[in-house]
N, C-alpha and C positions, 0 to 999 in steps of 0.2 A: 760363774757362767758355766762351769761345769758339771753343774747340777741341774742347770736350764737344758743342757744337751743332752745330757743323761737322760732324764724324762723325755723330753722330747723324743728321742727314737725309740722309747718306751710305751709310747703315746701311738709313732711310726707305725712300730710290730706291733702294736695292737690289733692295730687294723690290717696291714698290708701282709703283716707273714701267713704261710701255709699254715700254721693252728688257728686262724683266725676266722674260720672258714663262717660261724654263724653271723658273724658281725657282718662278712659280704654278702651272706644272704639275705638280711634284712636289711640291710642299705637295697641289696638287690632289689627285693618286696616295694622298700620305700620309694624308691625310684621308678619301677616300671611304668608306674601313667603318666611320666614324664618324657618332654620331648628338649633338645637341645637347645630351644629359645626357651624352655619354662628353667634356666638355668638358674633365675635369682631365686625362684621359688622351692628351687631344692638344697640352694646353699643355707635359707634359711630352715627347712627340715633336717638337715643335718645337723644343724647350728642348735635346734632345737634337741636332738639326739643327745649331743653334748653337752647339753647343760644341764637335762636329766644323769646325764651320765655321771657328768663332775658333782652334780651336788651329793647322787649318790657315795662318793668316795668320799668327801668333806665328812660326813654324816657318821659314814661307816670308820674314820679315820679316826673320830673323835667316842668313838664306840657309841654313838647315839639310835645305831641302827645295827642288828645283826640279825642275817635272818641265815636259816640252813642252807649249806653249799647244796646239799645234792636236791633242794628244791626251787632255788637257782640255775642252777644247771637244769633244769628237767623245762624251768620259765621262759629261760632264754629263746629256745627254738619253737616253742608255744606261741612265744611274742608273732615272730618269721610265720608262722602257719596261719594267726591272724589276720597279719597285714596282707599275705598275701592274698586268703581267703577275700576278703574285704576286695579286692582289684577285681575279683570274678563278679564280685553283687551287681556292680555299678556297670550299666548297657553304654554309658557313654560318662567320659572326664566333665565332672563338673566344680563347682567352686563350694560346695559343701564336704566332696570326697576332702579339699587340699586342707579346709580349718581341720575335720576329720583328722586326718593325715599328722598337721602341728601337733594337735593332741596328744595322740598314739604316739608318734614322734618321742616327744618329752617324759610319757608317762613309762614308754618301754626304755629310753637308756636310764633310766632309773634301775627298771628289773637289769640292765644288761651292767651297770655300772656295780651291781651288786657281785655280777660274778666275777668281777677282776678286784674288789675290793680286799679279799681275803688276799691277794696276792701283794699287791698296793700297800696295805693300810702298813703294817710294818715299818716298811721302808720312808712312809711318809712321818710316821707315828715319832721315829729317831730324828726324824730335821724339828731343828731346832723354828725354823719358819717353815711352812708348809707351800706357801704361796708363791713363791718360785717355781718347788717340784710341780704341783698341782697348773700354775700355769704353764709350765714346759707340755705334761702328760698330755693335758687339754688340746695345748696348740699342732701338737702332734697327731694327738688323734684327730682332730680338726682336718690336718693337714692329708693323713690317711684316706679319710674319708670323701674328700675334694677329690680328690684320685681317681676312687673307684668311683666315684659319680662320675668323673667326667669320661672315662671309659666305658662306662654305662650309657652316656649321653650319646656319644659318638658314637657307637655303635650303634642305636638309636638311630641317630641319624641318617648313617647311612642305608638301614634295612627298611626303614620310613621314607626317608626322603627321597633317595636315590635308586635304591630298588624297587623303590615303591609296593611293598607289602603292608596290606592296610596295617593300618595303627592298633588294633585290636587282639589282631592276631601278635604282635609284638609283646602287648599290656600282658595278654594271657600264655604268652609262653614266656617268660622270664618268669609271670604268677607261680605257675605251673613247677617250673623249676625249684626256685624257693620251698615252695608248699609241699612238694611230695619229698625236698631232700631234705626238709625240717621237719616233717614228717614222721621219718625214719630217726633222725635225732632224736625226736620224744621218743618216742618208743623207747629207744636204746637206752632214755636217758631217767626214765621215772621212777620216781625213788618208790620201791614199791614196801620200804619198813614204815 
């Protein structure tokens, strides 16, 4: 069980600590045209994050997949400037943006599960089972990520609901946010050898 807790706030600070800042920003991205009743619809876009996420570490743990750190890192915040981009196209929340949304979802923690891989796979690579750690890491980050959604939501909520500042205005500046401080990540970050 010590190994289940280990990962697990492995999984935690993945998401929740101050190094973690691009994973909040694309949760950030991922969540903006969501509102606090579209709650099951973002637990399972997270849900989907994480399964890209995890398979990427499986893949990468078992060396079946290795791609360059610093063109990972340069994808991560490309991913963020996408999703975000993608919230500006659409004049109004529809049900093509959320399958949209699944997609990207799944197909970016894939690119994001690659950049914690090199860090991961080691540690994973020595357990004798893996499937404890990898379930600890998962539910962690799972657990993370529920988090910052739901501080996302509520917040939300109230500038939507309460304050009543249209919906729009909300969708495009959290966008907005993401987009220009991932933005500046690429930039910072492209392997330019």
């Amino acid at each position: 069980m010590n190994d289940f807790a280990f990962y697990f706030d492995l999984g935690w600070q993945h998401i929740i600590s101050t190094d973690a800042l691009d994973h909040q920003l694309f949760i950030l991205a991922l969540s903006a045209i969501y509102l606090a009743n579209d709650w099951k619809k973002v637990l399972i876009l997270v849900t989907a994050f994480t399964v890209g996420h995890s398979l990427t570490l499986l893949l990468s743990t078992y060396n079946i997949i290795t791609v360059s750190s610093a063109w990972v890192e340069f994808l991560i915040p490309l991913t963020i400037v996408i999703t975000a981009a993608l919230n500006f196209l659409s004049s109004k929340i529809d049900r093509g943006q959320h399958r949209l949304q699944y997609v990207l979802a799944a197909g970016f923690g894939l690119i994001h599960g690659l950049g914690f891989a090199n860090t991961i796979r080691f540690m994973l690579a020595d357990a004798q089972n893996i499937t404890v750690p990898l379930l600890g890491f998962n539910l962690g980050l799972e657990a993370g990520q529920v988090l910052v959604v739901a501080c996302i939501l509520l917040l939300g909520y109230v500038v939507v609901n309460r304050l009543k500042l249209p919906r729009i205005w909300w969708v495009r500046s959290l966008s907005a946010v993401a987009l220009v401080v991932s933005a500046v990540i690429c930039t910072q970050r492209f392997p330019y050898n």
